[in-house]
C-alpha positions as a printed Julia matrix, in Angstrom:
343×3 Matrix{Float64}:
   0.0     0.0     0.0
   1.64    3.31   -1.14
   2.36    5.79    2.11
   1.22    9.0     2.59
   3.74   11.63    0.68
   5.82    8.29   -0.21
   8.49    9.41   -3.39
   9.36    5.82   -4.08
   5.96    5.12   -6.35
   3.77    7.55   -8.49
   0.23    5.95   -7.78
  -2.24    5.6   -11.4
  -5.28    4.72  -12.38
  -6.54    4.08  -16.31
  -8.38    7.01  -18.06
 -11.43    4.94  -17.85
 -11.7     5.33  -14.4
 -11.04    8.95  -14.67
 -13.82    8.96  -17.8
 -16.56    7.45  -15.24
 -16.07   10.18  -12.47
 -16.49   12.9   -15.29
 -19.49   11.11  -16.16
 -20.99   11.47  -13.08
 -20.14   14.8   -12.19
 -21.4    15.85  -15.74
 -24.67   14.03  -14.53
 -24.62   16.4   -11.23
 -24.31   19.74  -13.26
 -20.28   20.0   -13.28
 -18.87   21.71  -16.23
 -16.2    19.49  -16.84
 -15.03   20.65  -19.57
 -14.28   24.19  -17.38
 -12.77   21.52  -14.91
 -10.04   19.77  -17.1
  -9.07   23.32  -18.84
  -8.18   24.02  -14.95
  -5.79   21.04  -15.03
  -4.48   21.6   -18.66
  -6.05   18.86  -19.97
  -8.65   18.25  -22.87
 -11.06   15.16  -23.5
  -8.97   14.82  -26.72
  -5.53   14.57  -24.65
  -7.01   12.02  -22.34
  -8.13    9.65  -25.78
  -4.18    9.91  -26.4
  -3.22    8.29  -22.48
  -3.95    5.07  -20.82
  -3.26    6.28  -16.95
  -3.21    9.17  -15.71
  -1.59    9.46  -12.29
  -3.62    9.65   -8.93
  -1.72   13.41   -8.1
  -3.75   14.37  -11.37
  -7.19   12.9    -9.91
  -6.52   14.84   -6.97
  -6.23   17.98   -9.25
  -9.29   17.39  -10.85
 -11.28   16.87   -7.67
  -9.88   20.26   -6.62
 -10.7    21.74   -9.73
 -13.95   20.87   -9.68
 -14.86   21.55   -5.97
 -13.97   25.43   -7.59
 -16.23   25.19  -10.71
 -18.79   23.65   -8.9
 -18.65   25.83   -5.5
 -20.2    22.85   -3.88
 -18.62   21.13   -1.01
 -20.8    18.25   -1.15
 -20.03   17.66   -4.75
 -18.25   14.49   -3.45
 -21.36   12.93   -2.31
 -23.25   13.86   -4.99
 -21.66   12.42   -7.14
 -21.15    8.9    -5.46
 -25.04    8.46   -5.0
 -24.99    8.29   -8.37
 -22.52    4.94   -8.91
 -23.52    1.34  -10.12
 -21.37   -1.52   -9.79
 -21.46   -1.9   -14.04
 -19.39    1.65  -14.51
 -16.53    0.06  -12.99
 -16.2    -2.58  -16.35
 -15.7    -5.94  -15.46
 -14.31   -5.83  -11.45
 -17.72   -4.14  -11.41
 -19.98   -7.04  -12.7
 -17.52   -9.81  -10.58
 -19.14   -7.49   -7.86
 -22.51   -7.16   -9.27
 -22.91  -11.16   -9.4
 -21.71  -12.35   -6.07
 -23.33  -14.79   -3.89
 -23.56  -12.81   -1.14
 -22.09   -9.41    0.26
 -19.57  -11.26    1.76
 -18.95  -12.52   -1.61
 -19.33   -9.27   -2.96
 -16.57   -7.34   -1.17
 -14.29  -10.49   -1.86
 -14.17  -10.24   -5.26
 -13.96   -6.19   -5.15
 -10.96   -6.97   -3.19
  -9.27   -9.37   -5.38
  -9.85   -7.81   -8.8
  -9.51   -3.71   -8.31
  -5.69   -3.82   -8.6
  -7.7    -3.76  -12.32
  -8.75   -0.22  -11.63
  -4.94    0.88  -10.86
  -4.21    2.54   -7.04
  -7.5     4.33   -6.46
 -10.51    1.34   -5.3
  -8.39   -0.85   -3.34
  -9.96   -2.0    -0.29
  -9.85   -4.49    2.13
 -12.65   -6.41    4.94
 -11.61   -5.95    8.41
 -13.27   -7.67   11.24
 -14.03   -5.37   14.33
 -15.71   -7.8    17.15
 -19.05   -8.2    15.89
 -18.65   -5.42   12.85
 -16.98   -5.66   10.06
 -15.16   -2.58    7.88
 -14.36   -1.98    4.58
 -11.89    0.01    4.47
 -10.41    2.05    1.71
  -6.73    1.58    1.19
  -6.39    3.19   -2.34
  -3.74    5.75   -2.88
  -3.0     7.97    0.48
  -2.92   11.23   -1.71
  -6.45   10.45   -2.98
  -7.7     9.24    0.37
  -6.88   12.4     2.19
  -8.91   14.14   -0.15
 -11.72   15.2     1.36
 -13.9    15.13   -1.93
 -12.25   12.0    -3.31
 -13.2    10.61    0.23
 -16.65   11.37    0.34
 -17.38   10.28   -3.83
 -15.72    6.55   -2.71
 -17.54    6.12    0.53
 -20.72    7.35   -0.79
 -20.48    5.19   -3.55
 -19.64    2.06   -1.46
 -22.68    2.54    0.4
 -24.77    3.2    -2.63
 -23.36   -0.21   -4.09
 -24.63   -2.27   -1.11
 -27.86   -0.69   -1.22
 -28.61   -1.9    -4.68
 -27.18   -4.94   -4.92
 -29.02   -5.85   -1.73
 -32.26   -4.15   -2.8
 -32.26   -2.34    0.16
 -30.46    0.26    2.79
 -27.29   -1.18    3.97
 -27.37   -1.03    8.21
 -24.4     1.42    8.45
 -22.98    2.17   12.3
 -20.21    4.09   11.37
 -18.6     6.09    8.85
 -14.89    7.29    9.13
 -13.17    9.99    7.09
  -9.53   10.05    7.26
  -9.2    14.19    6.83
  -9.73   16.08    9.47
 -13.38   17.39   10.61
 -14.15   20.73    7.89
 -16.04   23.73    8.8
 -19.33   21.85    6.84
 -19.17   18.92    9.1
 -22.97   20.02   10.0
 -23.78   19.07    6.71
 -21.91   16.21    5.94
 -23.58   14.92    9.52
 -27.05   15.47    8.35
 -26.45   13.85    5.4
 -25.56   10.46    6.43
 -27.83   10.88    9.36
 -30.44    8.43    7.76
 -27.19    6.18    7.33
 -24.76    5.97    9.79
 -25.8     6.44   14.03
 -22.03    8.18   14.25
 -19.47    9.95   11.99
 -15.69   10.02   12.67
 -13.54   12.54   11.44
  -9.87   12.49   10.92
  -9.9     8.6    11.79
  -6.9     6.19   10.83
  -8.49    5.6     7.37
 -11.86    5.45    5.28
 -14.19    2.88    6.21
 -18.03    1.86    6.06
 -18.53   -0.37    9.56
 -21.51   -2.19    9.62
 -22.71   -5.32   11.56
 -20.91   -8.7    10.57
 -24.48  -10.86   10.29
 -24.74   -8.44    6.93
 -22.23  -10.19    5.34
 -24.14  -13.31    4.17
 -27.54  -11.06    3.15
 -28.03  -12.23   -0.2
 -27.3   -10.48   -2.99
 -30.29   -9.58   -5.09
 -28.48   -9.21   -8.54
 -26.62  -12.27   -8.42
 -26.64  -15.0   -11.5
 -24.22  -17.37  -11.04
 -23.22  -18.87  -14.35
 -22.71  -15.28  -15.3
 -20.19  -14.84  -12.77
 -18.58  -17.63  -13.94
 -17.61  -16.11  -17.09
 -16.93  -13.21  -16.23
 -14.54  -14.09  -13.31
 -12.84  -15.75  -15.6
 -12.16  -12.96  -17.74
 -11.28  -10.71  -14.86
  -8.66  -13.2   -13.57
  -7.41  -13.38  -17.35
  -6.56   -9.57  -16.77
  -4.56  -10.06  -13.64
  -2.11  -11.74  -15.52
  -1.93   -9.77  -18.3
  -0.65   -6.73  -16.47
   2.98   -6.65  -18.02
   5.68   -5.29  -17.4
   4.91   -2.24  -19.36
   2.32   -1.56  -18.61
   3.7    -0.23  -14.61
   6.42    1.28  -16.59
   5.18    4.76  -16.43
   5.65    3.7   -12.19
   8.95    2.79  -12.57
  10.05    5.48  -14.88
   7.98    8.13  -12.13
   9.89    6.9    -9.26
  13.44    6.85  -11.12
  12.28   10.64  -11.51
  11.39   11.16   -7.78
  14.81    9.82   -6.79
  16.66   11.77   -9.57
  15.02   15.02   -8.44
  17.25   15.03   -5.59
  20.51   14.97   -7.22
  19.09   17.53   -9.74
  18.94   15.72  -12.59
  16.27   13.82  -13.84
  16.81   14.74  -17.45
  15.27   11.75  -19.6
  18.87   10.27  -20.49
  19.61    9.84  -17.05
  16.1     8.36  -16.11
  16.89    5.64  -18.75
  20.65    5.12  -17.53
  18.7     4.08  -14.35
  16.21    1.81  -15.77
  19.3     0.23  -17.77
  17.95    1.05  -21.08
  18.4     3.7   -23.75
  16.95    7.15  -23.73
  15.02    5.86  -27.66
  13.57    2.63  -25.74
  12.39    4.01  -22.8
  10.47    7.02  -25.27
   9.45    3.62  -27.65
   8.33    1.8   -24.5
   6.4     4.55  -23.07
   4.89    5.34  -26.43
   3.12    1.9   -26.77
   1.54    2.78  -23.41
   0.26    6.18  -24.44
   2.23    8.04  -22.01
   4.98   10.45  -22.67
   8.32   11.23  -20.96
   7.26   15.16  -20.21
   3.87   14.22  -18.46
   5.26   12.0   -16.12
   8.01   14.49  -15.27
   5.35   17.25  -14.7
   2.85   14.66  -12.82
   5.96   14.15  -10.35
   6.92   17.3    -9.54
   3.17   18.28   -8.99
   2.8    15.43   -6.49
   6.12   16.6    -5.12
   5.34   20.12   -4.81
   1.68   19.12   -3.34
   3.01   17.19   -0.69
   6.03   19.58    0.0
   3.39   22.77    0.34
   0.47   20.24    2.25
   3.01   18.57    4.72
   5.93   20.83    5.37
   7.1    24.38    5.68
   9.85   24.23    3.63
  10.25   27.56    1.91
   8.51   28.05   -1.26
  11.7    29.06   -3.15
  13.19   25.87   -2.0
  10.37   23.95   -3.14
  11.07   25.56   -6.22
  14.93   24.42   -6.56
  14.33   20.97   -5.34
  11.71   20.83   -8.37
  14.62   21.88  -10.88
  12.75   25.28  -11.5
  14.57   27.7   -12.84
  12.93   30.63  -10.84
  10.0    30.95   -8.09
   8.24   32.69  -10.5
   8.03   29.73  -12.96
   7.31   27.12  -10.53
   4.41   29.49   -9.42
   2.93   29.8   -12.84
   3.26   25.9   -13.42
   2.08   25.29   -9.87
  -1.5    27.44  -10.82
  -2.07   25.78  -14.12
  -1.17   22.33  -12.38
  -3.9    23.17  -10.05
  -5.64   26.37  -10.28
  -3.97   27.7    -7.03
  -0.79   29.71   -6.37
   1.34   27.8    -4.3
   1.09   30.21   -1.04
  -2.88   29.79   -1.44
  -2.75   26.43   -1.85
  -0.69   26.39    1.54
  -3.11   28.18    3.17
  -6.25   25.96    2.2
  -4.71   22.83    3.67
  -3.59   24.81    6.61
């Protein structure tokens, strides 16, 4: 599991996923168009990738907590998933037994959806949890956060036909100023809500793990299990090379130089293979340099008070100027303001 502010892997996620959550907040009255300009991206530039790296997600959910001036957005727009959007590790889900069954095959087969849905059952006397382990930068979102919670809950309730018993929900960021809100909302849910807890989690009673699951066909399953396991071992090599080349990038940062010929010295390839390689995965060299230092900088102005002209040096910028304009379109925030918000 990747560690809070950890430098040693860039967390991703496919475009798909990143297509369904623009989807939905199209389908709450986001313009998400307005919301991807923010992050300097296009719907045409995002046809061109295959991942897109969690710091990026993060930059979108920022982006469009601005454009849509609505800090329940992330709510909103979980209410609104079904276990289908989420391709094939969604209908392993859709056609389990039970919800035990359910959550066990969610928790098998999202390494399919890249760092963000990765969860995990934990047993808490006579409750159980499911906890959300994807990517710590996404998790401490408090948008991100609410979307994936609200969303977990809104699976159980349809696959089971009816309101999943919920006696707890946890947020891993810390309590925000529309708490209130958030408390009324999941008042018909939950009989207590937990800010800045050790992680996100949905705690329920354990009997509800073998309440059937009223979607479930069996033979169906079958197949499509088998197609999902197929998947697991086709992930190649390649296709976590944009992870290796990002954290050959982190490291070379430090020495101040993580020009693209050294990158490749590192991997023990040439400077042309590495560009080939990345090619046939739709990502390119520059992206993942600027995805990096984004994270980098994120973490460095969330987490620490190093001085923003040294955040600026470590990041191979050639002035604090130019780190500040890349830092806005990155984001949509100067760098000082961005300090401040997570302050």
């Amino acid at each position: 599991m990747p560690t809070h502010g950890s430098s040693r892997r860039i967390p991703t996620t496919p475009v798909g996923t990143l297509n369904v959550i623009l989807a939905l907040m199209k389908q709450v009255g986001v313009d998400t168009d307005e919301v991807l300009a923010r992050v300097d991206l296009s719907s045409g530039a995002l046809q061109q990738r295959e991942r897109i790296s969690v710091a990026t997600m993060v930059a979108i959910w920022d982006a469009a907590e601005k454009v849509s001036r609505n800090p329940m957005l992330g709510f909103e727009v979980g209410e609104l998933a079904k276990p289908e959007m989420l391709d094939v590790v969604g209908y392993c889900m859709k056609h389990g037994d039970t919800l035990e069954d359910v959550i066990e095959r969610w928790t098998s087969y999202a390494r399919l959806l890249g760092d963000l849905f990765l969860f995990e059952l934990v047993s808490e006397r006579d409750q159980v949890a499911i906890r959300w382990t994807g990517a710590a930068h996404y998790a401490h979102h408090p948008q991100a956060a609410n979307a994936v919670l609200a969303g977990t809950g809104a699976f159980g309730d349809y696959l089971l036909g009816h309101p999943l018993e919920t006696t707890e929900v946890r947020f891993a960021y810390p309590r925000p100023d529309h708490a209130p809100a958030i408390e009324a909302y999941l008042e018909s849910r939950a009989t207590r809500v937990t800010f800045d807890a050790a992680y996100n989690a949905i705690v329920f009673p354990r009997s509800w793990l073998a309440e059937p699951n009223t979607h479930r066909d069996p033979q169906l399953l079958e197949i499509i299990e088998r197609q999902a396991k197929a998947m697991l071992e086709e992930l190649s090599d390649d296709a976590g090379l944009s992870v290796k080349v990002s954290s050959v990038i982190a490291e070379a940062l430090k020495g101040g130089d993580a020009g693209s010929a050294r990158v490749a010295e590192q991997l023990g390839m040439s400077q042309r293979t590495m560009r080939r390689r990345l090619d046939e995965v739709g990502v390119q060299y520059r992206d993942l340099f600027d995805q990096v230092r984004r994270d980098l900088a994120s973490r460095y102005l969330r987490d620490t008070d190093m001085d923003i002209g040294e955040i600026a040096f470590n990041l191979t910028f050639a002035s604090i100027g130019s780190f500040g304009r890349a830092f806005k379109r990155w984001t949509g925030s100067a760098p000082s303001d961005y300090r401040k918000q997570y302050r």
